[in-house]
C-alpha positions as CSV (number, residue, x, y, z in Angstrom):
1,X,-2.7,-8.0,-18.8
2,X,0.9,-8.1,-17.3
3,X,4.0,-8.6,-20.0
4,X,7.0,-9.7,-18.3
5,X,10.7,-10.4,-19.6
6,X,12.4,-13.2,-18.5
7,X,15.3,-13.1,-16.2
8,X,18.4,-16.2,-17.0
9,X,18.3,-18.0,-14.4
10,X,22.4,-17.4,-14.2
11,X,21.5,-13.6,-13.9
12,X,19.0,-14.4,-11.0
13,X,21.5,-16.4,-8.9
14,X,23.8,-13.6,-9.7
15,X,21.9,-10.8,-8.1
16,X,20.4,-12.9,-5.3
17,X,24.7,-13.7,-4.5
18,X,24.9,-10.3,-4.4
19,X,22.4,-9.3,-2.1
20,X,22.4,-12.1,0.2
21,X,26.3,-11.5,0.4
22,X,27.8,-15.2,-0.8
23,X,26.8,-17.4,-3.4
24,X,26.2,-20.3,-1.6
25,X,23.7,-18.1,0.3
26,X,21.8,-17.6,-2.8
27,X,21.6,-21.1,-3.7
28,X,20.5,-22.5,-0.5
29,X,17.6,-19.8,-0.7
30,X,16.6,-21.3,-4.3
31,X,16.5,-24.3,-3.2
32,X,13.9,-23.4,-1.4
33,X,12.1,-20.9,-2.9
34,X,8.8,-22.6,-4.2
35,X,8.1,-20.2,-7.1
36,X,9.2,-18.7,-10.6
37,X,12.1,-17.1,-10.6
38,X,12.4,-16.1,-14.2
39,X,9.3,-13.6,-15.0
40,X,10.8,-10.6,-12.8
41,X,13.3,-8.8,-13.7
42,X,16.3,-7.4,-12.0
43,X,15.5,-10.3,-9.2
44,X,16.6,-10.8,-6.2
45,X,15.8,-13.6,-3.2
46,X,16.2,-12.5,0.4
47,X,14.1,-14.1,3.1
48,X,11.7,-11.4,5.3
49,X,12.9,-9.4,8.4
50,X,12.2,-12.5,10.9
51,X,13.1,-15.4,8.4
52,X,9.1,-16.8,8.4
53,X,9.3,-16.4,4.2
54,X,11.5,-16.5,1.6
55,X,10.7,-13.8,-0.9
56,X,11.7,-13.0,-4.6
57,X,11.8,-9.1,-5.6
58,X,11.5,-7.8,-9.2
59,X,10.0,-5.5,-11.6
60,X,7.0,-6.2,-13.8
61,X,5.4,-4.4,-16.2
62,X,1.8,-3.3,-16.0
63,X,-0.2,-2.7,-19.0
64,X,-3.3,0.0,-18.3
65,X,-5.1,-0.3,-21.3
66,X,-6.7,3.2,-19.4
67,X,-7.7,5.0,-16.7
68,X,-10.4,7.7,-15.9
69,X,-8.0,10.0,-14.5
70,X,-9.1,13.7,-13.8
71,X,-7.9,16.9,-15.2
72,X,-5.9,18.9,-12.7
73,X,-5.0,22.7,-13.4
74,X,-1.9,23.0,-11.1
75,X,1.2,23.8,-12.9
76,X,4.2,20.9,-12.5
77,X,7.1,23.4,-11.7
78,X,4.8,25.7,-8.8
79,X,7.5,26.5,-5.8
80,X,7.5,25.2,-2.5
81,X,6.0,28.6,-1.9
82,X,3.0,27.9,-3.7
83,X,2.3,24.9,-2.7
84,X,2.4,25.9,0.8
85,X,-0.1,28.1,0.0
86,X,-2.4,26.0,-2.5
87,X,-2.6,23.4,0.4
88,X,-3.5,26.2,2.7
89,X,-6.1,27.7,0.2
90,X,-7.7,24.0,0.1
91,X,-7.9,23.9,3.8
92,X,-9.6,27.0,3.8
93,X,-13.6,27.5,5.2
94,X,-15.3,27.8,1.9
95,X,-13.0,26.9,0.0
96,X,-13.4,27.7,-4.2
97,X,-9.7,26.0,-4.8
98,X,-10.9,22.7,-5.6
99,X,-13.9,23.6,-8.6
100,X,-10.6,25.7,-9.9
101,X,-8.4,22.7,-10.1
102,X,-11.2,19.7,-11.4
103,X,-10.9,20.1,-15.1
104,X,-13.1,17.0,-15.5
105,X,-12.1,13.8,-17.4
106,X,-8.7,12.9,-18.5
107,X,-7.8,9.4,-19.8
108,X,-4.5,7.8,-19.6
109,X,-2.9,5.3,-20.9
110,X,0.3,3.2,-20.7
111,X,2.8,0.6,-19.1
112,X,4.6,1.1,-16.3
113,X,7.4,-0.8,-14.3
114,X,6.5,-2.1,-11.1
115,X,8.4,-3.4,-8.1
116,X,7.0,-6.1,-6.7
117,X,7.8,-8.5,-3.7
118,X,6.0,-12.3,-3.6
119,X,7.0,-14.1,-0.4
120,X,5.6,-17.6,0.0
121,X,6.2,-19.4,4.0
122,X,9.2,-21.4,4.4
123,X,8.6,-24.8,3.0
124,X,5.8,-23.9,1.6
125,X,4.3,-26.2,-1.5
126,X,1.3,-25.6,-3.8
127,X,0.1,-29.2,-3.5
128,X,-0.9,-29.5,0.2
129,X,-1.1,-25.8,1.4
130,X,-2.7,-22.9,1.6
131,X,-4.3,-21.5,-2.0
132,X,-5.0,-17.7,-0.6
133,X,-2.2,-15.3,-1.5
134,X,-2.8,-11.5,0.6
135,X,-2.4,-8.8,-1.7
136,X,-1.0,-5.9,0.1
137,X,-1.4,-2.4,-0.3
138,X,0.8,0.4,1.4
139,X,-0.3,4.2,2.3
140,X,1.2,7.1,1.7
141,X,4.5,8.2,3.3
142,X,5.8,4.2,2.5
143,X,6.4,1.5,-0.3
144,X,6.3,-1.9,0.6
145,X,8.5,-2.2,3.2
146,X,5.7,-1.1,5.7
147,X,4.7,-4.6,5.6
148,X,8.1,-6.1,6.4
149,X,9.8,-3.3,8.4
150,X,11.6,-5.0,10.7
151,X,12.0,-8.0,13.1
152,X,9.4,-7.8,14.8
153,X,7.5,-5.3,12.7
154,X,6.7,-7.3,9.6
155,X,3.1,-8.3,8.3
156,X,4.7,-10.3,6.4
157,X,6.7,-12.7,8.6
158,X,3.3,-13.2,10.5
159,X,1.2,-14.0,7.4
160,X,4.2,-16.5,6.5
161,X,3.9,-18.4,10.1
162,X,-0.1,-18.7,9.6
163,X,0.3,-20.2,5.9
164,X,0.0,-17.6,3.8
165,X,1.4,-16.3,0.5
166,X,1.9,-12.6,0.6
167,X,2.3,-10.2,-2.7
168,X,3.3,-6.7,-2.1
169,X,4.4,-3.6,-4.5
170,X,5.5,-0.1,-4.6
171,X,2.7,2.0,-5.6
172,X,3.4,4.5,-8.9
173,X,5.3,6.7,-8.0
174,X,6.9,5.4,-4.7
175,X,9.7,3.0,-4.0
176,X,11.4,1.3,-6.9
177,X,8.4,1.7,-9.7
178,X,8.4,4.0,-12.3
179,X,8.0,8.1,-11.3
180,X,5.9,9.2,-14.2
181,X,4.1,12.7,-14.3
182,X,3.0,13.5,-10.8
183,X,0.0,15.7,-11.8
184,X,-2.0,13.9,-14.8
185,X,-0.9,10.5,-14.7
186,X,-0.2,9.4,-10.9
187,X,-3.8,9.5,-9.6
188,X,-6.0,7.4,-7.5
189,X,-7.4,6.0,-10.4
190,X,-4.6,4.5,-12.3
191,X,-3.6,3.3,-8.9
192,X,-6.8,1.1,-9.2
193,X,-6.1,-0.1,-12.5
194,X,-2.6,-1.6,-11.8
195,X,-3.9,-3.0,-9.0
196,X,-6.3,-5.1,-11.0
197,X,-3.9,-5.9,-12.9
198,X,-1.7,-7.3,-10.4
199,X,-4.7,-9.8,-9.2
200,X,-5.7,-10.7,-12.1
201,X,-2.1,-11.7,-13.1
202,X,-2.1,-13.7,-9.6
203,X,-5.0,-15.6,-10.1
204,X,-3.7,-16.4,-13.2
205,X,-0.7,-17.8,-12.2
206,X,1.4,-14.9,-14.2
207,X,3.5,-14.1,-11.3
208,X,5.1,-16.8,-9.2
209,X,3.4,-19.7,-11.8
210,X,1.1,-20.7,-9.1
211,X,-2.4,-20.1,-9.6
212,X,-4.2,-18.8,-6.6
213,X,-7.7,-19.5,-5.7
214,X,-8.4,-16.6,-3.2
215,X,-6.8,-13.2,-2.6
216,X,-7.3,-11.4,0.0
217,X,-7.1,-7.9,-0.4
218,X,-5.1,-6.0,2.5
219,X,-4.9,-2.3,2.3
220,X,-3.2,0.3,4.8
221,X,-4.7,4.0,4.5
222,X,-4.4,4.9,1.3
223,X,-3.6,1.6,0.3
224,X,-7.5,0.9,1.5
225,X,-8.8,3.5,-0.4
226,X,-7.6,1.9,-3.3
227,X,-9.0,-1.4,-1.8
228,X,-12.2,-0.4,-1.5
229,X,-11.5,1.4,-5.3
230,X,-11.2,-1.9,-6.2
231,X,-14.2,-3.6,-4.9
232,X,-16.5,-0.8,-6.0
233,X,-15.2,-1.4,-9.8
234,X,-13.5,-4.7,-9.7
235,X,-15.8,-6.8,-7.2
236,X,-14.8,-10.2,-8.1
237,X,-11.3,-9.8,-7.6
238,X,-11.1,-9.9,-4.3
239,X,-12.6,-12.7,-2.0
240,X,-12.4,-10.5,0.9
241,X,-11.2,-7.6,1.9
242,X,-8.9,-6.2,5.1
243,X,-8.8,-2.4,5.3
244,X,-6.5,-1.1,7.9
245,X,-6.4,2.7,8.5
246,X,-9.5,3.8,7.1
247,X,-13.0,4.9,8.3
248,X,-15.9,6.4,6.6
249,X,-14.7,10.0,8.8
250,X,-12.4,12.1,7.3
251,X,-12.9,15.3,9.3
252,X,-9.0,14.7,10.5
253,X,-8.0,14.5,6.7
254,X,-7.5,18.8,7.1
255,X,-5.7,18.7,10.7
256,X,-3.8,15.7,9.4
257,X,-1.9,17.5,6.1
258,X,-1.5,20.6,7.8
259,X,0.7,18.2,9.5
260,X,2.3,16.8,7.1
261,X,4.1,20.0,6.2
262,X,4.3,19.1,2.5
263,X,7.8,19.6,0.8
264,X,8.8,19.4,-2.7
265,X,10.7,15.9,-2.3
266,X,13.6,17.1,-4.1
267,X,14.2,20.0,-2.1
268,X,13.6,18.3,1.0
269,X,15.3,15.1,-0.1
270,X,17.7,15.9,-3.0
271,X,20.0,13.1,-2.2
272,X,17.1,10.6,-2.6
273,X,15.0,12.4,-4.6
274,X,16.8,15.1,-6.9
275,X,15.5,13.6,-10.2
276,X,12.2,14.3,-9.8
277,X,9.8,16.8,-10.7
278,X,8.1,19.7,-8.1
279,X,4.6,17.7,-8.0
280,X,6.4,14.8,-5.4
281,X,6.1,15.5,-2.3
282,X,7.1,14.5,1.2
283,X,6.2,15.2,4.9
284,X,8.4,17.8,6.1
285,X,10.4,16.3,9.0
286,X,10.3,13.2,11.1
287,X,7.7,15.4,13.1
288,X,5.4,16.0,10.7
289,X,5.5,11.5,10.7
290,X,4.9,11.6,14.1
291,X,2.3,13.6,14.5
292,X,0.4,11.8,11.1
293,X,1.7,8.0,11.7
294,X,2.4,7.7,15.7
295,X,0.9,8.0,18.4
296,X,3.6,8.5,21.8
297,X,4.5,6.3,23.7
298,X,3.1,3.5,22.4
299,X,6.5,3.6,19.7
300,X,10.2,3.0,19.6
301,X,11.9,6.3,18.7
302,X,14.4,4.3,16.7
303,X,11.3,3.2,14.4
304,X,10.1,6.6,13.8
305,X,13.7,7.5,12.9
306,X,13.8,4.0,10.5
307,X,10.7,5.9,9.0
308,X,11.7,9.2,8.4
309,X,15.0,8.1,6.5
310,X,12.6,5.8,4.2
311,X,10.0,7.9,4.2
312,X,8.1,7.9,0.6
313,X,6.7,10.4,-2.2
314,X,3.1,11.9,-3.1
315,X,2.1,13.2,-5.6
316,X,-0.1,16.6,-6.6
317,X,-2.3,14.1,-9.0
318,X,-3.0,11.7,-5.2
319,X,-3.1,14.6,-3.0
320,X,-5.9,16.5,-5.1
321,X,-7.9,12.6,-5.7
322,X,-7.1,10.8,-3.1
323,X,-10.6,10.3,-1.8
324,X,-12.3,9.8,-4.8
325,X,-12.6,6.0,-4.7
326,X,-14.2,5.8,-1.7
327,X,-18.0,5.1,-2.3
328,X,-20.3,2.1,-1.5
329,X,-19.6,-1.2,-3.4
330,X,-22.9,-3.0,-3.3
331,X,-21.7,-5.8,-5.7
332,X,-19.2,-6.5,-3.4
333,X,-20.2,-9.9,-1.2
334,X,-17.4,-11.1,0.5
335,X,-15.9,-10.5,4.5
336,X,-14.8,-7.5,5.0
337,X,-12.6,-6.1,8.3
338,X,-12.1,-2.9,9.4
339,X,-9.1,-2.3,11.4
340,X,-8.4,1.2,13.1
341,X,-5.7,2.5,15.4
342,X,-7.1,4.0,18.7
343,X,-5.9,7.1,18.5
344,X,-5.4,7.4,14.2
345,X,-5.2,11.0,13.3
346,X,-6.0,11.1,9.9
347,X,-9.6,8.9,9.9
348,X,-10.8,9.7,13.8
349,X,-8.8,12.9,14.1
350,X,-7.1,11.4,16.9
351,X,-10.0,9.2,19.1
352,X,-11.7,6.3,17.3
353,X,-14.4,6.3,19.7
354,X,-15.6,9.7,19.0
355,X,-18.8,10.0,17.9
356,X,-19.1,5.8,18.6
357,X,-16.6,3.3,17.5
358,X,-15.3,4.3,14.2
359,X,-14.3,0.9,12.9
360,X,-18.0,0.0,13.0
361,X,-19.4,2.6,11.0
362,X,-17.6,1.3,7.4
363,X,-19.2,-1.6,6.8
364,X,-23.0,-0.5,6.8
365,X,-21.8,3.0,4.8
366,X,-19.9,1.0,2.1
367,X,-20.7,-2.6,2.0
368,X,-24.4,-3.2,2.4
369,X,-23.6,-6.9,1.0
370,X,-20.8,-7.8,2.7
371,X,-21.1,-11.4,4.2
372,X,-21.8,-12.1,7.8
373,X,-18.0,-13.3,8.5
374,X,-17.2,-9.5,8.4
375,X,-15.4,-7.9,11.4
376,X,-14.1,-4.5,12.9
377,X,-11.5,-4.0,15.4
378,X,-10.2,-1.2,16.9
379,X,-6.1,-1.4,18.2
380,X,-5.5,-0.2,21.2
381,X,-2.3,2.0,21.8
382,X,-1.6,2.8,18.2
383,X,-1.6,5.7,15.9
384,X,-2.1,5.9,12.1
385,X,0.4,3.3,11.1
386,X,-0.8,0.6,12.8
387,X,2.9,-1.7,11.8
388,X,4.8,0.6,13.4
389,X,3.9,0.6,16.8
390,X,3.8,-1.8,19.9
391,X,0.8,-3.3,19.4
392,X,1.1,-4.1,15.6
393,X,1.4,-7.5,16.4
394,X,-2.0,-7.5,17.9
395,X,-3.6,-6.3,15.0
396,X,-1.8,-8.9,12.6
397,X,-3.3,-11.7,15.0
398,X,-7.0,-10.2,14.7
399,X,-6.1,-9.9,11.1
400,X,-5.4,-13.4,10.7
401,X,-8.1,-14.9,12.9
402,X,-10.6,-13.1,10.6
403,X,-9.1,-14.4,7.3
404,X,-9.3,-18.2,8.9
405,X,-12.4,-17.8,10.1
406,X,-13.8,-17.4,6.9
407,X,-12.6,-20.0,5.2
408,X,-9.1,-18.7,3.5
C-alpha cells in the first residue's frame, strides 16, 4: 500500500536541530514525541503553532496501483491568454466547452512522494488515550498548513488539547509533494486514491507505528469533496466524516472562479513556482483570496496577507473534475457533520441561508444512511475558509463536540 525508506535516526535528529534552531531543542522534542520517527523521510519535529502537539513532517511514498482518471483535451503549454478565455468559454450560458474537453476514461498509474505531517498531543501515549487519529484534508488555494496556520488559527492545536491525533498532507500537486502532469494525472480521482492509501496505512499502523482504531475524516472544500470521494468508494475507511466548506449548491462555483482570476502559477509566481508547467494555476492576487476565502470584517488583514504569500497551486486536470466525486454514498453509515461558513461564496454564493439553511440540505442528498449522531452547523461571521477568520475557533469547538459525542 505505502513503501517507505527509513530515515537514521542520526539523520532525523539532524534535521529536527536544524529546524528547531539548537540541538538540544531537537532532543528534548524526541523525548517526547510518542511516535516513529524512522519511516518518513527528510523528517523534521517541530511542535504546532500554539505548542498543544508535537509533530513529525516527512515524505512518503504512495503507491496507486490506478486511478479512473478522465481524458482531458486541453493542451499543457496553452497561454495565460487562453486560459482566460477557456475558463470564460466554460462559464458561458450553454456552454459546449466541457463535451469538447471529456475524452472519457483514462487510467493512471504510479507512486508519488507525499508530504505528510502526524502530530500526536503533548504527552500523549497509545496505552491510556485516545485511539481516533483525524485525517485532514485541505482545499484548494492551501497545503496543509491551513490546519495549523497560526497561533491562534490552528485546527490542529485544538484537536491536540481535546486528545486527538491529527494526520495532515499536501495534496498532489500542492505544497511539498510531487508536481506530476497537471492535465492527465493530477485529478480528483487520484486525489481519492492516495487518500485511501493514507488511511489505510494509518489503521495499519504504517505511519507513526501506532495502529488506530478510528479515523475521522476532516475535509475543507475541496478537501471534502474528496471526503465524500472517499466514502462513496471507500466506505469503511472512515468512521465518520467532518465536511467543512461544502454543500450540495454549487450555483456560486461560476461567480466564485471568475474570481479567482486564474494565473498560470509560474507567471504569476515565478520565484515560487518557475519550474512548473502552464496547467498550475493560482488565484490572481490577494483579491481574488478575498473575495473566494474571506468574508470582511470578520478577518485580520495580516492573515489574508499570510495567505496570499502561501497561497497554493491547481491544476487544469482539478479545475476541469473537481466536482466529480460528489454523489450519494449509501454504504456509508457512520456521523457525518456539515459545517458551512455564513456567508461562503463558493457553496451558498455568498448567504448560507438562501434558499433555507444550506448546511442541512447535505446529509439527506448524499448520506441517506448516515447515523443519527450526525450534525450540521452553520458559522457565523465567516467566509469560505472557515480557519482563517475570527470565528474559526468556534467551528473547531462544534467540530469537536460532534466527534465526542459520538463515541471517538
Amino acid at each position: 500500500m505505502l513503501s517507505f525508506i527509513s530515515v537514521p535516526s542520526a539523520l532525523v535528529l539532524t534535521t529536527s536541530a536544524l529546524f528547531l534552531s539548537s540541538v538540544s531543542t531537537a532532543f528534548a522534542v524526541t523525548a517526547r514525541f510518542p511516535g516513529s520517527l524512522d519511516v518518513f523521510r527528510d523528517a523534521t519535529l517541530s511542535l504546532s503553532a500554539g505548542g498543544e502537539a508535537i509533530c513529525i513532517t516527512g515524505t512518503v511514498t504512495v503507491n496507486v496501483a490506478t486511478s479512473a482518471n478522465q481524458k482531458l483535451n486541453y493542451e499543457d503549454g496553452a497561454s495565460q491568454l487562453a486560459l482566460t478565455e477557456t475558463i470564460a468559454q466554460f462559464l458561458s450560458a450553454n456552454s459546449s466547452l466541457p463535451a469538447q474537453i471529456y475524452g472519457g476514461p483514462a487510467f493512471v498509474h504510479g507512486a508519488f512522494n507525499i508530504s505528510t505531517k502526524l502530530c500526536y498531543p503533548v504527552g500523549w501515549s497509545a496505552k491510556n488515550l485516545s485511539k481516533t487519529v483525524q485525517f485532514l484534508i485541505h482545499g484548494i488555494g492551501f497545503e496543509k498548513s491551513y490546519w495549523d496556520f497560526a497561533k491562534g488559527y490552528s485546527y490542529i492545536d485544538v484537536a491536540a488539547a481535546a486528545g486527538y491525533p491529527t494526520f495532515s498532507y499536501d495534496r498532489l500537486g500542492t505544497g511539498a509533494s510531487d508536481h506530476p502532469d497537471p492535465i492527465r494525472v493530477v485529478q480528483s480521482s487520484i486525489q481519492i486514491e492516495i487518500a485511501h492509501e493514507l488511511i489505510q496505512s494509518l489503521r495499519d499502523g504504517r505511519i507513526g507505528g501506532h495502529r488506530f482504531d478510528n479515523v475521522v475524516g476532516v475535509g475543507h472544500s475541496y478537501g471534502s469533496i474528496q471526503s465524500v470521494g472517499i466514502t462513496v468508494k471507500y466506505p469503511m475507511d472512515l468512521d465518520a466524516v467532518v465536511l467543512t466548506g461544502l454543500s450540495i449548491n454549487t450555483n456560486g462555483f461560476g461567480v466564485t472562479f471568475a474570481g479567482f482570476n486564474l494565473a498560470i502559477a509560474n507567471e504569476n509566481q515565478p520565484l515560487r513556482f518557475g519550474d512548473l508547467p502552464n496547467g498550475y494555476l493560482v488565484t490572481g492576487s490577494s483579491i481574488s483570496n478575498q473575495f473566494g476565502f474571506f468574508h470582511y470584517p470578520d478577518f485580520d488583514p495580516k492573515i489574508l496577507a499570510l495567505d496570499e504569500a502561501a497561497k497554493q497551486t491547481l491544476t487544469i486536470g482539478e479545475a476541469f473534475t473537481l466536482t466529480s466525486p460528489i454523489m450519494p454514498a449509501p454504504g456509508f453509515t457512520g456521523p457525518v457533520d456539515v459545517v458551512l461558513g455564513e456567508y461562503d461564496m463558493s457553496f451558498c454564493q455568498g448567504n448560507c441561508y438562501t434558499p433555507g439553511d444550506q448546511s442541512l440540505m447535505v446529509r439527506p442528498a448524499l448520506y441517506p444512511a448516515a447515523s443519527n449522531g450526525s450534525q450540521a452547523y452553520i458559522v457565523p461571521g465567516v467566509g469560505h475558509a472557515i480557519n482563517l477568520h475570527f470565528e474559526a475557533n468556534s467551528a473547531f469547538a462544534h467540530i469537536h463536540n460532534f466527534i465526542k459525542t459520538n463515541g471517538f
